[in-house]
N, CA, C and O atoms as CSV, one atom per row, in Angstrom:
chain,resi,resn,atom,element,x,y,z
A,1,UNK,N,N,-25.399,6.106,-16.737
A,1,UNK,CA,C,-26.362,5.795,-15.705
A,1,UNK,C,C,-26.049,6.663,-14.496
A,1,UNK,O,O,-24.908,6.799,-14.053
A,2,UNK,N,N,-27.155,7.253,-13.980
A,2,UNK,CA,C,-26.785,8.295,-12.882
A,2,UNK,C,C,-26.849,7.243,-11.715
A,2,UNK,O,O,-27.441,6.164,-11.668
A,3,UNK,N,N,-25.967,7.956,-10.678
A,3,UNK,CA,C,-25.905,7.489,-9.408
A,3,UNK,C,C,-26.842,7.096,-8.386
A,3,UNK,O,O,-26.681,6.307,-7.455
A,4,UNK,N,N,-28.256,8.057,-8.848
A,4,UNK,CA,C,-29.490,7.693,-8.319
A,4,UNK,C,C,-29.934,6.050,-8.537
A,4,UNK,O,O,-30.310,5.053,-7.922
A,5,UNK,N,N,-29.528,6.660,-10.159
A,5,UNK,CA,C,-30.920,4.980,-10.719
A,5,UNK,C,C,-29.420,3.588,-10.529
A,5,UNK,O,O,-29.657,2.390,-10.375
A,6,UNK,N,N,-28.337,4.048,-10.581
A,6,UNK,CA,C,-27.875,2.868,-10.212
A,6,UNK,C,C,-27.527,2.032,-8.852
A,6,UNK,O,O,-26.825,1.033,-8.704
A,7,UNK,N,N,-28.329,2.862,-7.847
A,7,UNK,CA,C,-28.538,3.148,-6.442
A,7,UNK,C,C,-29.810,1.920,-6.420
A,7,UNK,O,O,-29.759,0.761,-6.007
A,8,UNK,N,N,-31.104,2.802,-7.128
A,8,UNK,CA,C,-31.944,1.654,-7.282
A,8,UNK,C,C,-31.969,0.834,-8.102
A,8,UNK,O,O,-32.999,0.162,-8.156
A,9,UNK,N,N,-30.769,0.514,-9.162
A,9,UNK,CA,C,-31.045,-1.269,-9.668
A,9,UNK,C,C,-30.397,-1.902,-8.449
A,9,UNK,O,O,-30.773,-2.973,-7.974
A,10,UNK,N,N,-29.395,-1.166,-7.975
A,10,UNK,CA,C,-28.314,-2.260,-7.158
A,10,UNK,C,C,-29.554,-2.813,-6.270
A,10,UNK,O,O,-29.617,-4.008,-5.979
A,11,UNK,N,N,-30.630,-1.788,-5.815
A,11,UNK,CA,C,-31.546,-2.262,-4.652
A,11,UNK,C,C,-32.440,-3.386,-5.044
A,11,UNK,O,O,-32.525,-4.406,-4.362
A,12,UNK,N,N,-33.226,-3.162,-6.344
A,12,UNK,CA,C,-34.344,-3.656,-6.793
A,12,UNK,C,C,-33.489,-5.532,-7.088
A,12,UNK,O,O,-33.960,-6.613,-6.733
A,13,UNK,N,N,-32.087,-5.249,-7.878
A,13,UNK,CA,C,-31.448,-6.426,-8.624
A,13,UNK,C,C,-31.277,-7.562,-7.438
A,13,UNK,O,O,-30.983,-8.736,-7.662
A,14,UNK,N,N,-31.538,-6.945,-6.025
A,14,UNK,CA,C,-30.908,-7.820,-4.787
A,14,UNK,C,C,-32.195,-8.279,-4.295
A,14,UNK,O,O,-32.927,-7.514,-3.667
A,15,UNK,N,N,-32.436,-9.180,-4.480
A,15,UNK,CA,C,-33.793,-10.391,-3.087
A,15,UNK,C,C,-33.409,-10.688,-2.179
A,15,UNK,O,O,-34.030,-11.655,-1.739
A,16,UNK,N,N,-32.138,-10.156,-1.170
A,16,UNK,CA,C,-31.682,-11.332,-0.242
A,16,UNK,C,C,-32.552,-10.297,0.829
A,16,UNK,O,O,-32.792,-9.144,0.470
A,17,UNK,N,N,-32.937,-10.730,1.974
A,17,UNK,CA,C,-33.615,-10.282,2.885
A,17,UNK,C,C,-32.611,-9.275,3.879
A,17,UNK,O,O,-32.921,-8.507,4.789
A,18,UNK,N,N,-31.394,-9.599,3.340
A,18,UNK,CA,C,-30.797,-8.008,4.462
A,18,UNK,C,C,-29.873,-7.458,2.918
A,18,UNK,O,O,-29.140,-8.288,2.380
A,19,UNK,N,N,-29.955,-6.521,2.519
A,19,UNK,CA,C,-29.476,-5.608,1.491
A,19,UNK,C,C,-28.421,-4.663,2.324
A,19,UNK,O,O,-28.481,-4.511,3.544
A,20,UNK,N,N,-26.967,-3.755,1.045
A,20,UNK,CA,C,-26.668,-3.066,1.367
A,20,UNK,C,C,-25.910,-1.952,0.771
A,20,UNK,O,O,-25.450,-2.470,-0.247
A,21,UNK,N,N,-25.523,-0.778,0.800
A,21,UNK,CA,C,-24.505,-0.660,-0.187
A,21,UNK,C,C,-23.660,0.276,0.500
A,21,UNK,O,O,-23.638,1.204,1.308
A,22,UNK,N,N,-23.004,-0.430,-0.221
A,22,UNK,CA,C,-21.853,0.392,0.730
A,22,UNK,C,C,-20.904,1.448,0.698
A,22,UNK,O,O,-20.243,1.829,1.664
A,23,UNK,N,N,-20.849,2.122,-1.012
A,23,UNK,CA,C,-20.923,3.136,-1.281
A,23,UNK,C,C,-21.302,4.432,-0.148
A,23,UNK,O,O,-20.562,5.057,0.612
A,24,UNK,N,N,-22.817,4.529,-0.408
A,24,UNK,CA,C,-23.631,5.265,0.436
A,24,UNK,C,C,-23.636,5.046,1.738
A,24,UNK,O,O,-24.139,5.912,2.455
A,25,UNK,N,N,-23.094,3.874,2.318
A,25,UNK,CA,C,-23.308,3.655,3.730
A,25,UNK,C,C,-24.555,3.183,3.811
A,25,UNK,O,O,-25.015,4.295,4.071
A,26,UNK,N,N,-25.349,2.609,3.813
A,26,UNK,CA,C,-26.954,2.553,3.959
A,26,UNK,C,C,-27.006,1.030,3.997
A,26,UNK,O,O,-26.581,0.219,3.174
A,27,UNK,N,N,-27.585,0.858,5.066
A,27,UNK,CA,C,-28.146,-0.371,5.071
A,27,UNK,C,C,-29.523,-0.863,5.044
A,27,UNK,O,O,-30.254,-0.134,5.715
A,28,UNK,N,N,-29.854,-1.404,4.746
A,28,UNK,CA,C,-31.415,-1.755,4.529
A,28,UNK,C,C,-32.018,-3.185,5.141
A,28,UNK,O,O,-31.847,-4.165,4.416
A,29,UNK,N,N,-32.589,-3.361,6.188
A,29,UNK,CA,C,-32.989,-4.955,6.665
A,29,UNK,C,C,-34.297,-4.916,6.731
A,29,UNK,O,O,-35.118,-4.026,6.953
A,30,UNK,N,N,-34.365,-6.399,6.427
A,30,UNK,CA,C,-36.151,-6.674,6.167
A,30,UNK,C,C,-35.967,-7.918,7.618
A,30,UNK,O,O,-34.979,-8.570,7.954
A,31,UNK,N,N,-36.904,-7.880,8.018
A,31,UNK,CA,C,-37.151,-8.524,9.444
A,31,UNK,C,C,-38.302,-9.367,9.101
A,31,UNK,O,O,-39.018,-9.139,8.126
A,32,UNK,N,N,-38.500,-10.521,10.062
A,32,UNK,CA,C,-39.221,-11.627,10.024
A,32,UNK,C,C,-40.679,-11.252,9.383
A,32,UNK,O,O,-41.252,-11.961,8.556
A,33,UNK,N,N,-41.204,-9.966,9.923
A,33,UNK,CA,C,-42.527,-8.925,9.306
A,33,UNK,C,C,-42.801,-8.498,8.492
A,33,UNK,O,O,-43.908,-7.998,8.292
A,34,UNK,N,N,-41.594,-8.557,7.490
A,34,UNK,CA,C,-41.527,-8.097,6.367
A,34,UNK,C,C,-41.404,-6.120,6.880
A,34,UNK,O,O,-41.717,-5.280,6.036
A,35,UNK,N,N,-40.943,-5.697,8.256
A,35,UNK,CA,C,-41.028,-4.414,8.064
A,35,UNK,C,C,-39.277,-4.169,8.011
A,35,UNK,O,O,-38.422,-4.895,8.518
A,36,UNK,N,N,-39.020,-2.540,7.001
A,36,UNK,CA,C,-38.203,-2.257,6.857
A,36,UNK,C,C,-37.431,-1.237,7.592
A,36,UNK,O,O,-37.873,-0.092,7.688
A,37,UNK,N,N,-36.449,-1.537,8.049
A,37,UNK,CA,C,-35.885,-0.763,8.946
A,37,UNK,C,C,-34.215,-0.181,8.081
A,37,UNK,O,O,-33.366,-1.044,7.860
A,38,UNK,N,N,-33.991,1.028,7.752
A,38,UNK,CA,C,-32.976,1.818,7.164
A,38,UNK,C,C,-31.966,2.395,8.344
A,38,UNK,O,O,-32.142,3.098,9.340
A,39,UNK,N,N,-31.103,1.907,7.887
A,39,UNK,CA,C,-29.702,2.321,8.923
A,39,UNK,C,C,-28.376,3.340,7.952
A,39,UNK,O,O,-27.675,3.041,6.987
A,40,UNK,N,N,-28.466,4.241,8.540
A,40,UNK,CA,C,-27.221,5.081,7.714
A,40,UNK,C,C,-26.146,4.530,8.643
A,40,UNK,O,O,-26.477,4.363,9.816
A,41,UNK,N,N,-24.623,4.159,8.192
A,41,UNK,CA,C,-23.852,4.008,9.089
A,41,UNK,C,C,-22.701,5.307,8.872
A,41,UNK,O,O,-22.696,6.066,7.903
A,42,UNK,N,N,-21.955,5.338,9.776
A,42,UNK,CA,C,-21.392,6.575,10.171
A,42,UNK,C,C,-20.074,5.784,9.229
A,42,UNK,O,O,-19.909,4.591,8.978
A,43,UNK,N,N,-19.100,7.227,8.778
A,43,UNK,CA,C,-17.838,6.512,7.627
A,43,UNK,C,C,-17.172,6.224,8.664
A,43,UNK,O,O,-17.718,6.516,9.727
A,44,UNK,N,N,-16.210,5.764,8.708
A,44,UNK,CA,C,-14.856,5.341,10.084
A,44,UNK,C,C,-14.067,5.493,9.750
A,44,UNK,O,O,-14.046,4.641,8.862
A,45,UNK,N,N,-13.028,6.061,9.687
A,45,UNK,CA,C,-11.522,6.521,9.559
A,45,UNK,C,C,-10.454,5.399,9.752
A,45,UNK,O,O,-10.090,4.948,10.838
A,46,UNK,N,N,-10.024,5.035,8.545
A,46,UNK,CA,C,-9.124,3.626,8.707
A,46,UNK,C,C,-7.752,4.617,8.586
A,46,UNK,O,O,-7.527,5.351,7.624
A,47,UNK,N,N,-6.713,4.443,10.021
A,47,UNK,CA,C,-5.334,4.569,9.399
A,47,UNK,C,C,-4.531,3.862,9.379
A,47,UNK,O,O,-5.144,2.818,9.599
A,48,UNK,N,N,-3.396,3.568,9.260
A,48,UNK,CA,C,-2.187,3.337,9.312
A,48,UNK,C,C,-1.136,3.834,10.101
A,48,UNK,O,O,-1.271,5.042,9.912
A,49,UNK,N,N,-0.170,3.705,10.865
A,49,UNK,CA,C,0.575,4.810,11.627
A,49,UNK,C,C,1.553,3.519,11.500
A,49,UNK,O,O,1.220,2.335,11.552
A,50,UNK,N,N,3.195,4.214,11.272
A,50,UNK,CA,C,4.276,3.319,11.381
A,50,UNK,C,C,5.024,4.151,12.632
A,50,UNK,O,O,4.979,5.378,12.731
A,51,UNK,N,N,5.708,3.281,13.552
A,51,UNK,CA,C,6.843,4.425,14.283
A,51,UNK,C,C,8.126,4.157,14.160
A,51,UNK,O,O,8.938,4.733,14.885
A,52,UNK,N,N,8.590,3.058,13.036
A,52,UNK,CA,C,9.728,3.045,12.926
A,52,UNK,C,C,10.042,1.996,11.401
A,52,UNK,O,O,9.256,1.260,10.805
A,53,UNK,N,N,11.108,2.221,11.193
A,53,UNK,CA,C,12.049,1.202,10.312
A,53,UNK,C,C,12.756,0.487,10.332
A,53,UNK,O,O,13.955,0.762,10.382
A,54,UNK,N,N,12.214,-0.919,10.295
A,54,UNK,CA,C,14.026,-1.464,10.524
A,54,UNK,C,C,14.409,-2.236,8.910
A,54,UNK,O,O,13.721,-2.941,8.171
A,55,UNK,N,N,15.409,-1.873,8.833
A,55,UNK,CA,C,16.436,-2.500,7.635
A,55,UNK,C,C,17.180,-3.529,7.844
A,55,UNK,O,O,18.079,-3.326,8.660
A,56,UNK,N,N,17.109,-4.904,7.252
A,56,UNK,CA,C,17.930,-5.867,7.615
A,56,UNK,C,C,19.048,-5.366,6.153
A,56,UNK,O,O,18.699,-4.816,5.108
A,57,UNK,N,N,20.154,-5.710,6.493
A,57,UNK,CA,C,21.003,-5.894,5.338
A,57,UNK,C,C,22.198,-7.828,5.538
A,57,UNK,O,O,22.698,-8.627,6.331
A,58,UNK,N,N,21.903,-7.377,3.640
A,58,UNK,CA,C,21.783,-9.066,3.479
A,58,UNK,C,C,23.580,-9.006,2.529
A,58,UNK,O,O,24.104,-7.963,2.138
A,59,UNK,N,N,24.039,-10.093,2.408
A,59,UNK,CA,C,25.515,-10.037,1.634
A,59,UNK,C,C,24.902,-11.086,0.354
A,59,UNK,O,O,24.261,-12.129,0.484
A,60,UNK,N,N,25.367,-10.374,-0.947
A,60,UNK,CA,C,24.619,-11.534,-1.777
A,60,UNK,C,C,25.721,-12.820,-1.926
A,60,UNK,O,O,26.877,-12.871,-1.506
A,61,UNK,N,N,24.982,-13.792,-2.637
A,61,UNK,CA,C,25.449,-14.746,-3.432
A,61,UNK,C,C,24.647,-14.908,-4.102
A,61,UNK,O,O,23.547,-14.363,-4.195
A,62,UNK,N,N,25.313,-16.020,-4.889
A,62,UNK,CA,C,25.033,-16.863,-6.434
A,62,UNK,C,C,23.933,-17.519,-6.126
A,62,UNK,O,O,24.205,-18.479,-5.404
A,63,UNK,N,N,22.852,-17.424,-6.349
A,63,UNK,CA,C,21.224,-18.170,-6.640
A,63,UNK,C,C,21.410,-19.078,-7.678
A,63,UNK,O,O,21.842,-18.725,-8.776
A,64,UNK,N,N,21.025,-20.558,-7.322
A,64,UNK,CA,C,20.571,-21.405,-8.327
A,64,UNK,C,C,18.937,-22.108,-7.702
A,64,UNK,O,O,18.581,-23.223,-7.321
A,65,UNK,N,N,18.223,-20.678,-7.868
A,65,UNK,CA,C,17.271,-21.494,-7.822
A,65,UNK,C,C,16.072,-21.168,-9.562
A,65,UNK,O,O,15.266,-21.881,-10.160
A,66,UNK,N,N,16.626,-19.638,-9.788
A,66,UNK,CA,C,15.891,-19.502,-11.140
A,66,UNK,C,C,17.329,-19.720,-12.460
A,66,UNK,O,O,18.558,-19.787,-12.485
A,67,UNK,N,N,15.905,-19.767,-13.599
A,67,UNK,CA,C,17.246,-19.276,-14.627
A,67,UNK,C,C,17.334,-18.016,-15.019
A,67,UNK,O,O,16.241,-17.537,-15.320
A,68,UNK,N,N,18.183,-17.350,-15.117
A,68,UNK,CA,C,18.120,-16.144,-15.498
A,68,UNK,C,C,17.798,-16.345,-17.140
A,68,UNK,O,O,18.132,-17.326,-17.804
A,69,UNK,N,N,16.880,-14.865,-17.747
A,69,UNK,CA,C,16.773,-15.057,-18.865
A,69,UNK,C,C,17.832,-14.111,-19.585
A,69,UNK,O,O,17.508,-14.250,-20.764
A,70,UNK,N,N,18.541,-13.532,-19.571
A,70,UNK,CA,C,19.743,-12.812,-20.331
A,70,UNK,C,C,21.050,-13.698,-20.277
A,70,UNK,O,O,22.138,-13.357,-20.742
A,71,UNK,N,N,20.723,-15.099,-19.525
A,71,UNK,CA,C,22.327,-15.900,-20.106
A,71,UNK,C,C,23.314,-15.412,-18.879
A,71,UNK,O,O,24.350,-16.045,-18.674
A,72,UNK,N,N,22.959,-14.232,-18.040
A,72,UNK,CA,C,23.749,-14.281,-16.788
A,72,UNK,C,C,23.300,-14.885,-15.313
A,72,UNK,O,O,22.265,-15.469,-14.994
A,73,UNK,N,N,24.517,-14.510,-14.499
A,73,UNK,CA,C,24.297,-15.332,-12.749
A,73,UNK,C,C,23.493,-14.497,-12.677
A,73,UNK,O,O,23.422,-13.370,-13.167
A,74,UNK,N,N,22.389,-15.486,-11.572
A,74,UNK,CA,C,21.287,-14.971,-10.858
A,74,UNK,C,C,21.899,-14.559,-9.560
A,74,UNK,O,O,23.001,-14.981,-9.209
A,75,UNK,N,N,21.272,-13.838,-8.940
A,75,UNK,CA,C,22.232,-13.004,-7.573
A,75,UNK,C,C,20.842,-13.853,-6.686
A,75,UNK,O,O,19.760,-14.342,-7.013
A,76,UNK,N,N,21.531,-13.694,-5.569
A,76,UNK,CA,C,20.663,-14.120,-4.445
A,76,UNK,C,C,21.045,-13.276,-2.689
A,76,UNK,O,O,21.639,-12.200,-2.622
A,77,UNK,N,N,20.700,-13.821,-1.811
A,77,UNK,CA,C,21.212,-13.091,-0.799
A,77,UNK,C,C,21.711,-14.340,0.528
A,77,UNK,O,O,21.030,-15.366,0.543
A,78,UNK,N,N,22.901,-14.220,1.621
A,78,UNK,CA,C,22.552,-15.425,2.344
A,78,UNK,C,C,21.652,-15.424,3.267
A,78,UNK,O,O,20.838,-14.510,3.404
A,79,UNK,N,N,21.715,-16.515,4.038
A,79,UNK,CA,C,20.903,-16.714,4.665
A,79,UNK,C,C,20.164,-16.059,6.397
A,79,UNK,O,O,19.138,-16.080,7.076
A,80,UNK,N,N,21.942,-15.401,6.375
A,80,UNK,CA,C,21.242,-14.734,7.784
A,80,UNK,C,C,21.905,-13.492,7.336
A,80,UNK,O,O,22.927,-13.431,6.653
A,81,UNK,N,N,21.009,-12.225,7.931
A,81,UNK,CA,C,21.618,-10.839,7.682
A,81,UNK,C,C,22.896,-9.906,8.148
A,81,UNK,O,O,22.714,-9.780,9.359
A,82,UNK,N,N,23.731,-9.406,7.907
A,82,UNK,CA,C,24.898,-9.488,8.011
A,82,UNK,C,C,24.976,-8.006,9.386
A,82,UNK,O,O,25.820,-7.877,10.272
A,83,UNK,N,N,24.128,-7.368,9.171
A,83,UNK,CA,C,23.750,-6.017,10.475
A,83,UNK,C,C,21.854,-5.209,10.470
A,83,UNK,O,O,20.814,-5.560,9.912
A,84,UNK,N,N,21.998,-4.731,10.847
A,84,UNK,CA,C,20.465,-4.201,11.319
A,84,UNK,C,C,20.513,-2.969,11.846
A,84,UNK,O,O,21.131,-2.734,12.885
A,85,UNK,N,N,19.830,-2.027,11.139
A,85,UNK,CA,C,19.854,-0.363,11.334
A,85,UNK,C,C,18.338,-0.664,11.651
A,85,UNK,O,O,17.506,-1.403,11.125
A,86,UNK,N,N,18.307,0.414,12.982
A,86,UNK,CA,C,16.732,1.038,12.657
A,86,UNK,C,C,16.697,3.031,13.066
A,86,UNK,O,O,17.338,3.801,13.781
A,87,UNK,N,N,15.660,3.106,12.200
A,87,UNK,CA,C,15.321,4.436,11.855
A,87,UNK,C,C,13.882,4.668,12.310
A,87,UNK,O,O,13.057,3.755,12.334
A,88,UNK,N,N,13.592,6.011,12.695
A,88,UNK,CA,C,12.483,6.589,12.614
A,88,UNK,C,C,11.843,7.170,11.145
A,88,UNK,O,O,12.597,7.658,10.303
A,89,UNK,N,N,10.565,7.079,10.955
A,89,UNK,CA,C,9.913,7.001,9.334
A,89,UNK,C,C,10.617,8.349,8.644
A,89,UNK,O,O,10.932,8.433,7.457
A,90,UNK,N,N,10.810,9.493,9.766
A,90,UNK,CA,C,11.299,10.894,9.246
A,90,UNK,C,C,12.796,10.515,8.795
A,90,UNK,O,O,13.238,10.761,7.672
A,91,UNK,N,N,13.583,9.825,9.920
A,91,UNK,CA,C,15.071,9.828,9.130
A,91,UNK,C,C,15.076,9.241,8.324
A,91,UNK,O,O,15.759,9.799,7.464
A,92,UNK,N,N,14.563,8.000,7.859
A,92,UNK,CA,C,14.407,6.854,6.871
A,92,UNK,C,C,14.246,7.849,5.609
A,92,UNK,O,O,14.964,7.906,4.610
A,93,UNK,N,N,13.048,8.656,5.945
A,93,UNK,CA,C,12.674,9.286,4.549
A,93,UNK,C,C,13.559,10.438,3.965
A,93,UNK,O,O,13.454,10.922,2.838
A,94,UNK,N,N,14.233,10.701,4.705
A,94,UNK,CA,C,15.364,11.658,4.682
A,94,UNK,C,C,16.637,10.685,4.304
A,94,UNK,O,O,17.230,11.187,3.350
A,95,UNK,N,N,17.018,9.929,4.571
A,95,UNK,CA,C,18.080,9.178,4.570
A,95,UNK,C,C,17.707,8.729,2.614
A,95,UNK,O,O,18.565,9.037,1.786
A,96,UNK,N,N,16.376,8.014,2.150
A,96,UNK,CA,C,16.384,7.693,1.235
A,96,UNK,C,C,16.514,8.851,-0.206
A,96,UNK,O,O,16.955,8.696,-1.345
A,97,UNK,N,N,15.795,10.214,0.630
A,97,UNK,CA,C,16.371,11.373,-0.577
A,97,UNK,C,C,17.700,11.395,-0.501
A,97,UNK,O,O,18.231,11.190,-1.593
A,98,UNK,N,N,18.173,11.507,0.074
A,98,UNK,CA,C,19.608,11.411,-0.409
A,98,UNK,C,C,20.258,10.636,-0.605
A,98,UNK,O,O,21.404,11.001,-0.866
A,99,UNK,N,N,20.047,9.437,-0.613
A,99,UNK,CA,C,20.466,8.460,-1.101
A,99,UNK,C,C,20.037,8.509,-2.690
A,99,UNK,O,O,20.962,8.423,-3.498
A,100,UNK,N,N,18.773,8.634,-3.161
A,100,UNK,CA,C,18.202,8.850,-4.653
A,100,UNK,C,C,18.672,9.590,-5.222
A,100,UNK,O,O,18.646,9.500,-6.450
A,101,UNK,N,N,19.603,11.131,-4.303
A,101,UNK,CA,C,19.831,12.361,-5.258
A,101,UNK,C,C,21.044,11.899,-5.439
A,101,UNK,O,O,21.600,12.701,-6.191
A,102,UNK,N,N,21.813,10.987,-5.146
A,102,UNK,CA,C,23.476,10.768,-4.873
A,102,UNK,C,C,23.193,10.005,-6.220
A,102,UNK,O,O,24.104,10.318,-6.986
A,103,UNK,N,N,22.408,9.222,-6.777
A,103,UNK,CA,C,22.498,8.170,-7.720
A,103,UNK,C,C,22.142,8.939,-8.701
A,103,UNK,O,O,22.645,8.791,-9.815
A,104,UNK,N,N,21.147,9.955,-8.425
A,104,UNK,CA,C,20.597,10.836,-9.751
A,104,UNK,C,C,21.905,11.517,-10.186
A,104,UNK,O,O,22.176,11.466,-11.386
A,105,UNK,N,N,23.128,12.433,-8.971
A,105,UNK,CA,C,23.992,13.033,-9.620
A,105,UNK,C,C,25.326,12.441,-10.063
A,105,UNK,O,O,26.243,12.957,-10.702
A,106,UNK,N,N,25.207,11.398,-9.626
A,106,UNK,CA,C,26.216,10.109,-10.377
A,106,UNK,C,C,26.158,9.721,-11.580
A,106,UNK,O,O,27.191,9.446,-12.191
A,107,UNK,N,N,24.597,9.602,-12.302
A,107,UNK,CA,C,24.079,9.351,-13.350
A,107,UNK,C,C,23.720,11.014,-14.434
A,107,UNK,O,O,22.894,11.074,-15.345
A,108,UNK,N,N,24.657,12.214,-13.931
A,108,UNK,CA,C,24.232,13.251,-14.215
A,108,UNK,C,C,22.659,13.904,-14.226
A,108,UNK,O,O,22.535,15.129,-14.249
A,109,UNK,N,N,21.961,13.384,-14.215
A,109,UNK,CA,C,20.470,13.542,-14.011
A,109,UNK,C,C,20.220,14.228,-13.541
A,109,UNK,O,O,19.277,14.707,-14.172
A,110,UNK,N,N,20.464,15.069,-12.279
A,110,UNK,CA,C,20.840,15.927,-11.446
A,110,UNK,C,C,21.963,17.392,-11.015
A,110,UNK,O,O,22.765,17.474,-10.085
A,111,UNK,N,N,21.772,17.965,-11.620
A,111,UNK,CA,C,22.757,18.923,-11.114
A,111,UNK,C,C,23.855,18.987,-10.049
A,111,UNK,O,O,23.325,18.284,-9.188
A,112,UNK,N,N,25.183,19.409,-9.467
A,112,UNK,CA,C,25.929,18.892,-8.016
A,112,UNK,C,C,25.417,20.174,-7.544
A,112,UNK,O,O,24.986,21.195,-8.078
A,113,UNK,N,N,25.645,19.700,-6.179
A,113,UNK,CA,C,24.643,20.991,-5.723
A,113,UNK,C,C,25.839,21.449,-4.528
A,113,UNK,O,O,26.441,20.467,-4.092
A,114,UNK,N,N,26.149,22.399,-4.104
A,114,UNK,CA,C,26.829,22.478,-2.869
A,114,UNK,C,C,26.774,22.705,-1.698
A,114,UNK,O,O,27.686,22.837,-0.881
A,115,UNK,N,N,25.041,22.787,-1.511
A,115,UNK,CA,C,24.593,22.751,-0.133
A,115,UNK,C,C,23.210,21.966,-0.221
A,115,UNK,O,O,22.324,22.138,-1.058
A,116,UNK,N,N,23.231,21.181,0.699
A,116,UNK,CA,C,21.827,20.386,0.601
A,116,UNK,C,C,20.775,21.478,1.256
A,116,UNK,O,O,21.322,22.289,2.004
A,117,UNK,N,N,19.487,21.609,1.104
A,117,UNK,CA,C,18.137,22.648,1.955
A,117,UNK,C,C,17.449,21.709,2.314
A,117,UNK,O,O,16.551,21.983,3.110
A,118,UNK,N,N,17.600,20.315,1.886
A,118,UNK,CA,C,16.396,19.317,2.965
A,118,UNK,C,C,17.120,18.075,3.208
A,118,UNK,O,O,16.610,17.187,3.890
């Protein structure tokens, strides 16, 4: 089904007196007159922006609140956090590659490298 004709079932399939789709942006309202008035709406730019990280770190213990299914202790964490780092999103993201490449070359996965470039 092309984009046209499924443009007009979505239109034709709808009776409610204000229609829309939102795909296309287009709105369509029928007024007390039965006259039709067509509105294109403009797209809007949704972002996101973080300016920082914070990391709580937790000390575990022994959880009895699930069962584990392999027959071992369930780990848990206590109740209040034991210190608190915060980072900017750039060091964070920097901090976590190397943290990933340290586990990759622990696990050989990775080559040792003798100079880091990022």
């Amino acid at each position: 089904m092309s984009t046209k004709r499924k443009h007009e079932d979505n239109n034709n399939n709808n009776n409610n007196n204000n229609t829309s789709n939102i795909n296309n942006s287009i709105v369509t309202i029928n007024n007390n007159n039965n006259e039709e008035t067509t509105i294109k709406k403009q797209k809007t730019k949704k972002n996101v922006r973080f300016d920082d990280v914070t990391v709580y770190y937790f000390a575990r213990s022994q959880g009895f609140v699930s069962v584990p299914s392999q027959g071992t202790v369930t780990l848990g964490m206590v109740n209040e956090h034991s210190h608190v780092e915060q980072y900017s999103v750039t060091d964070f993201l920097r901090l976590r590659r190397s943290v990933h490449k340290s586990i990759l070359r622990e696990r050989k996965l990775l080559p040792p490298s003798t100079s880091s470039s990022k």
